[in-house]
C-alpha positions in Angstrom: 50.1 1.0 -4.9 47.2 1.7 -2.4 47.1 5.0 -3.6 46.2 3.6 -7.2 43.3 1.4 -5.8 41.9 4.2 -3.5 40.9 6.4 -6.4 39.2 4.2 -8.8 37.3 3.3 -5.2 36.5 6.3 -4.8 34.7 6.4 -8.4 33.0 3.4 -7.7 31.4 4.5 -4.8 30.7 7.8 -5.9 29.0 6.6 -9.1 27.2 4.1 -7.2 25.9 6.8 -4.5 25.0 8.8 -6.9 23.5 6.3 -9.2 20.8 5.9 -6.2 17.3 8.2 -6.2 16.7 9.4 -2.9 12.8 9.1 -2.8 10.6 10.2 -0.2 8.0 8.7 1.7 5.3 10.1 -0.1 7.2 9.0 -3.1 7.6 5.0 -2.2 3.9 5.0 -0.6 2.5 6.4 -4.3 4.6 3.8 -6.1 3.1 1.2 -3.7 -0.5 2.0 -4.5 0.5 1.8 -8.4 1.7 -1.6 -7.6 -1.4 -2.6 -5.4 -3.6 -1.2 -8.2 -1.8 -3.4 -10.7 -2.0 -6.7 -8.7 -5.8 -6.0 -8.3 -5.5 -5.9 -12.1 -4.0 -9.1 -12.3 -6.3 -10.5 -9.8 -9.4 -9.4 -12.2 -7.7 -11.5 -15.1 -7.0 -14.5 -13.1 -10.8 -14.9 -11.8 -11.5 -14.4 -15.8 -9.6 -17.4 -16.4 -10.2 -19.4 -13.0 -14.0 -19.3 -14.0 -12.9 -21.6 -17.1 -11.9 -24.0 -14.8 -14.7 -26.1 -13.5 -13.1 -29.5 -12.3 -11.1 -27.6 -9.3 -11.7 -28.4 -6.0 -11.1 -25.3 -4.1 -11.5 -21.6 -5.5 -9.3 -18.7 -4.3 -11.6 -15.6 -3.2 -10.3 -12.9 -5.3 -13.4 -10.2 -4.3 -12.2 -10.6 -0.8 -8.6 -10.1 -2.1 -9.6 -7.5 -4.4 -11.3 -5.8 -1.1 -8.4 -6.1 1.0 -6.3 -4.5 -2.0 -8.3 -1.8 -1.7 -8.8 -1.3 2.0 -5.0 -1.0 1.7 -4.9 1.6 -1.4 -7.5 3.8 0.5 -5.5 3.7 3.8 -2.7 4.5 1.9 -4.1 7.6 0.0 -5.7 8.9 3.0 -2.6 9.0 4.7 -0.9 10.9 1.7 -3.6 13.6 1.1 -5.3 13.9 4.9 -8.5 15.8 5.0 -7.8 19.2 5.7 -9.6 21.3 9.3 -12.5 22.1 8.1 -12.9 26.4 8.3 -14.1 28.0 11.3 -18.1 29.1 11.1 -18.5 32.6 9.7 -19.2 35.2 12.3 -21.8 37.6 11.3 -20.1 40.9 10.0 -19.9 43.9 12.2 -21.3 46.4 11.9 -18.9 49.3 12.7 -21.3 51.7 13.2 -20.9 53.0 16.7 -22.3 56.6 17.0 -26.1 57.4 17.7 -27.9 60.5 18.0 -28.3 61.5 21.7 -32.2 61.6 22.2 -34.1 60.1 19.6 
């Protein structure tokens, strides 16, 4: 009897396991900027509509959220794509030429 339980567990895990992506960091942090970029979307259509709406008493800051959004997407991206060591200065080339004429 356990015998017959333990295999179609075993399925069910393995189809689950398997089922899963294994993404990387650089993977998750990418798909977190798409998100951030899409709220600061949303963000852009809600102050469209907020400025309809005269009677309120208090108004929600969205440049200062929209700034904050994208203090955050450029951390982000820096992080993913570091600026690279800039190259060592150029040496002047040399000249090889090491024999002179005895004299002159």
């Amino acid at each position: 009897m356990t015998r017959k339980l333990t295999i179609p567990l075993m399925i069910i895990l393995f189809l689950s396991f398997s089922n899963h992506s294994f993404a990387t960091e650089s993977d998750e942090l990418s798909l977190v900027v798409k998100q951030l970029k899409q709220i600061k979307e949303s963000l852009i259509k809600s102050e469209i509509v907020s400025s309809a709406e005269q009677n309120v008493r208090y108004h929600f800051n969205y440049s200062s959220a929209q700034e904050d959004i994208n203090q955050i997407i450029s951390g982000i991206e820096r992080y993913l794509s570091p600026e690279r060591e800039q190259p060592r200065t150029v040496l002047p080339e040399i000249n090889g030429d090491y024999s002179s004429e005895i004299g002159n």
